[in-house]
N, C-alpha and C positions, 0 to 999 in steps of 0.2 A: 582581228585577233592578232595576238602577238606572243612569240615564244622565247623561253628564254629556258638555260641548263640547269640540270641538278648535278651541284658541285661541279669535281671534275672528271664526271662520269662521261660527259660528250652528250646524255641522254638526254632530248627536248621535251617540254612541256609546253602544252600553252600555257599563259598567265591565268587564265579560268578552266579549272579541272570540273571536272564530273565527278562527283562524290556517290558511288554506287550504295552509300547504305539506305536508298530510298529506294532500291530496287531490290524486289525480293523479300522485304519484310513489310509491316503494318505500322511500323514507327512513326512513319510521316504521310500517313493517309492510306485507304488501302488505291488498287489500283490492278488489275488484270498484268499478267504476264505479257500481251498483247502492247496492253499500253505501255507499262515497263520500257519495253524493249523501241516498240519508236519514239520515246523518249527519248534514247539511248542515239538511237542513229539520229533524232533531229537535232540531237548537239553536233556530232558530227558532221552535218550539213550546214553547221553555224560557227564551223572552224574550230571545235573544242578537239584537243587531242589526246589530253589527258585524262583516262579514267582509272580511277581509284575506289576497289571493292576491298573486299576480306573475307576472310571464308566462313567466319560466323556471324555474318551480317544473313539469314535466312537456313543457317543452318547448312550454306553450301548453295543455295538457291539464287543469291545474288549473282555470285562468278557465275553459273552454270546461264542465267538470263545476260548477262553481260559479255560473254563469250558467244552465244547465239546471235546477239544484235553487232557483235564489231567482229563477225568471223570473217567476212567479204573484204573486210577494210583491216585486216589485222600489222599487215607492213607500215600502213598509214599511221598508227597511234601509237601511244605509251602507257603499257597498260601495268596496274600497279595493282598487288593485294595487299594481303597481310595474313597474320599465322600470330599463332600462340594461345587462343581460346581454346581448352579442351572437352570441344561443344559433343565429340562422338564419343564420350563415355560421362558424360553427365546432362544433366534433364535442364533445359532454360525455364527458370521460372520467373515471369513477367518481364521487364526489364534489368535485372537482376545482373551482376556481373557475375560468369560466369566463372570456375576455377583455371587457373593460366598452367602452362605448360611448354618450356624451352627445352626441353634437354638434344642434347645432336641426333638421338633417335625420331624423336619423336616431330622434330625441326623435318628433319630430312622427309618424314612420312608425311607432315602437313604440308611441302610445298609439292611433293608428287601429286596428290589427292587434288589440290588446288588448280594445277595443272591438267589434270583430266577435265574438271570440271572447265574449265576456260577451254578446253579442249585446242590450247598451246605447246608449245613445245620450251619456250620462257615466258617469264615476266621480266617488262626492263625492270621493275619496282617493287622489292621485296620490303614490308616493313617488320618488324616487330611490335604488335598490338599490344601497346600501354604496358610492355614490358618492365620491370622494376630493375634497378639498375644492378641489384645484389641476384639476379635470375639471369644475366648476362653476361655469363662465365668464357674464360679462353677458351673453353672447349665448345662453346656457342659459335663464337667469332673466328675457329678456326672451322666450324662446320659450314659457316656463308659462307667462307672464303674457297670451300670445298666446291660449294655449289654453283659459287661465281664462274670458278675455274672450270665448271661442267658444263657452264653454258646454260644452266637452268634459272640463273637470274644477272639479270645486270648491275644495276646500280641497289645498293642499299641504304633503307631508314629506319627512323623510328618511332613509331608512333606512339604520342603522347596521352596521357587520360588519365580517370574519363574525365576527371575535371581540368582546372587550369594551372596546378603548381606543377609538381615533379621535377623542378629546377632540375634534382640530382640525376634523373636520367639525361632528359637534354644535355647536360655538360657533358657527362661520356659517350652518348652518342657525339660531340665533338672531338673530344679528346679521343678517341677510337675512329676517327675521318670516318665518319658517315657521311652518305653522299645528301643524306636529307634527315630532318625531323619533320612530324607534322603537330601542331601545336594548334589549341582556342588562341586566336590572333586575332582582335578587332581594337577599334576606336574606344570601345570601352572596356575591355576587358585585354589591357595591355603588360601584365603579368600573367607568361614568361614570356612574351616575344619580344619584349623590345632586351629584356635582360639575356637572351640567346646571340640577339644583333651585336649585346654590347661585347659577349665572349667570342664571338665569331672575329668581330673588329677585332678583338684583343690579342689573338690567337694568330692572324692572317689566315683563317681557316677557311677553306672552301666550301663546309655543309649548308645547303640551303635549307631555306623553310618553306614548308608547305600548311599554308594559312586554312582552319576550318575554323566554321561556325562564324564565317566575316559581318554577319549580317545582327552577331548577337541575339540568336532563339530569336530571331522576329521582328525585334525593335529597330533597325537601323534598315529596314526594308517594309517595314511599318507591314507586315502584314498580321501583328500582335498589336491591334490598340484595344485602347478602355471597350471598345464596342463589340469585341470578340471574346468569345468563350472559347477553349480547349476543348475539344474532346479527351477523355481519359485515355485513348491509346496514342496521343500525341505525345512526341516523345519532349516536346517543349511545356509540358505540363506541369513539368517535373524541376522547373525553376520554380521558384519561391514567389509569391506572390509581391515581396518587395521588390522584388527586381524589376517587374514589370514598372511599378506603378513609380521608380525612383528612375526607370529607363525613360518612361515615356516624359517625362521632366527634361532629362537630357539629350533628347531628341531635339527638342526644342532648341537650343542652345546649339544646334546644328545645322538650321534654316539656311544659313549663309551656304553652304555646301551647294544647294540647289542652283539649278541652270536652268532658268525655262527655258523646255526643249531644246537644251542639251548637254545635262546631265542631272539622273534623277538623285538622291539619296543613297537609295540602293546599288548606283552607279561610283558613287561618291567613296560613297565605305570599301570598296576594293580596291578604287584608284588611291584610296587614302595608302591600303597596303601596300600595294605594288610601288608605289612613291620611294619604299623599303629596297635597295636594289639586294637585300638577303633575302628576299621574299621571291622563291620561283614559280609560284601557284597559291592562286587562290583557289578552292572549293567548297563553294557555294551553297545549298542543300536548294538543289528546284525540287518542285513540286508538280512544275505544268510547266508545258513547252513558252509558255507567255513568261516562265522565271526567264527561262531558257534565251529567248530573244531579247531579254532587255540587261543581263548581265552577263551575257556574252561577249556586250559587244562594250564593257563598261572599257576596256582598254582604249578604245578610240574616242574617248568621250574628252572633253579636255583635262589635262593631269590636274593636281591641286597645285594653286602657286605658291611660293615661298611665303607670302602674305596669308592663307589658309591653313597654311600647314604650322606657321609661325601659330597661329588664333587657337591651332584646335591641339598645340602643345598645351598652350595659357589655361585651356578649358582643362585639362588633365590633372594638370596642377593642383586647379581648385576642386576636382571631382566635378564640373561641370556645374559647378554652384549651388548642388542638391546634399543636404546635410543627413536628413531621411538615412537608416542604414538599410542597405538595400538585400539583406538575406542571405548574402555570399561571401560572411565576413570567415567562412572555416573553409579556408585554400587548404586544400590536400598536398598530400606530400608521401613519397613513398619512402622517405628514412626517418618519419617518427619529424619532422619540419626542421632537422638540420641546416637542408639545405637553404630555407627561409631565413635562418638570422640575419640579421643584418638590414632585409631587406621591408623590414617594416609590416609586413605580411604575415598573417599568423595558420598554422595548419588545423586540419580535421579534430575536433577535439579540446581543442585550447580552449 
């Protein structure tokens, strides 16, 4: 493993975080609070240091299993939620997003609550959960800066969602020095990370990324092919059926990536990110300690070479030489797709 900062917070991560929304909810298979939890610590045994829950990943039941599994090792890690779901006065219905909620009272009362629940006394990693950029008032950002100064959090982010536009928060999480965004960041689904890198570069700005869903719902870790069915509480179900079958196209076109024994695919598509020096974590979505030991250790696997990385811009270019539309042509956007002109990209609706 290997670790590297968020911004210029001084705060380490490993390069592969533990993404805690598979602990404490049904989303990604169910699973005992038992197992949860040595989950939890068999990353930790595999050099992962970074873990990243939210408090309406289970309703509060994620932090509270994720604080039980890393309470012995808690000086050891960097642990990271998130806040702004206002899950304890409205009812989750299905997958559903639920109604959001910043204001500096209520900011203030969800990182306390969070906080029991982890049964800490900080988090290094406060995010703002898919926050909208017009909900992210001076009176917000003088109330983290309140909290910072209490010692109740360290470094700050923002997390991005649910889908993959939002350009317009990511920029003011920049332009507001955040110490992080978390953004969908892969091989194939490279709007908005690689357009964050280009403002970060543009800027001299210090905010990292924190890369999820690197594996694309399944396809880039191949454990979605033509020969699997979803279960309907899979929360990768919920992509379009073109994606799948215009992914699994593009897959292909990715053979070269492979190393026999020693580097797989699913190895391949992190090291692709991490190649990214804005990119300070990847998080991953395991499911079984067997994710757990083979992209753990994708950092020591050999990086991609300037010749790879040259091939697998060429492939982007052309969309990977699949014409097929692949069901994901309504990128979201939280200012009505403002922030989309320009960039070829069309929003929710269009």
């Amino acid at each position: 493993m290997q670790y590297r900062t968020l911004g210029d917070s001084g705060i380490e991560v490993s390069e592969v975080g533990f993404g805690a929304w598979v602990v404490g909810t049904d989303w990604w298979g169910d699973r005992t609070e038992e197992q949860a939890i040595e989950m939890v610590q068999h990353a930790v045994d595999r050099g992962i240091t970074f873990f990243d829950t939210g408090d309406v990943y289970g309703h509060g039941n994620s932090e509270e299993l994720v604080g039980r599994a890393l309470d012995e090792v808690r000086d050891e890690i960097t642990l990271g939620t998130k806040v702004g779901y206002d899950f304890y006065n409205n009812p989750q219905a299905g997958h559903g997003e639920l109604p959001k909620e910043l204001s500096p009272e209520y900011l203030r009362t969800a990182v306390e609550r969070s906080l029991d629940r982890l049964g800490v006394e900080y988090v290094d990693l406060l995010q703002l959960h898919n926050a909208n950029v017009d909900e992210v008032t001076p009176d917000v950002l003088e109330t983290i800066d309140e909290l910072r100064e209490e010692g109740r959090i360290g470094a700050v982010g923002w997390a991005l969602g649910p889908s993959i536009g939002w350009l317009a928060d990511g920029d003011s999480a920049i332009e507001n020095e955040f110490d992080a965004i978390q953004t969908v960041f892969n091989v194939f689904e490279q709007v908005p990370g690689q357009h964050f890198i280009d403002t970060i570069r543009e800027h001299d700005a210090a905010t990292s990324i924190v890369a999820r869903v690197p594996h694309s719902s399944g396809l880039l870790n191949e454990q979605v092919t033509p020969d699997i069915e979803l279960d309907s509480d899979d929360h990768r179900a919920y992509r379009p059926d073109e994606w799948y079958e215009t992914g699994w196209e593009k897959v292909e076109s990715l053979r070269f990536l492979e190393r026999d024994g020693e580097r797989t695919m699913g190895q391949a598509a992190i090291q692709w990110l991490l190649s990214h020096d804005e990119v300070a974590a990847v998080t991953p979505t395991f499911r079984t300690t067997d994710d757990i030991d083979e992209w753990a250790t994708a950092p020591d696997t050999p990086p991609l070479s300037p010749e790879e990385e040259e091939r697998v811009q060429g492939l982007t270019e052309t969309n990977f030489g699949v014409t097929d539309d692949d069901g994901m042509h309504s990128l979201r956007s939280s200012v009505g797709g403002a922030d989309l002109e320009g960039t070829g990209k069309h929003y929710a609706g269009s």
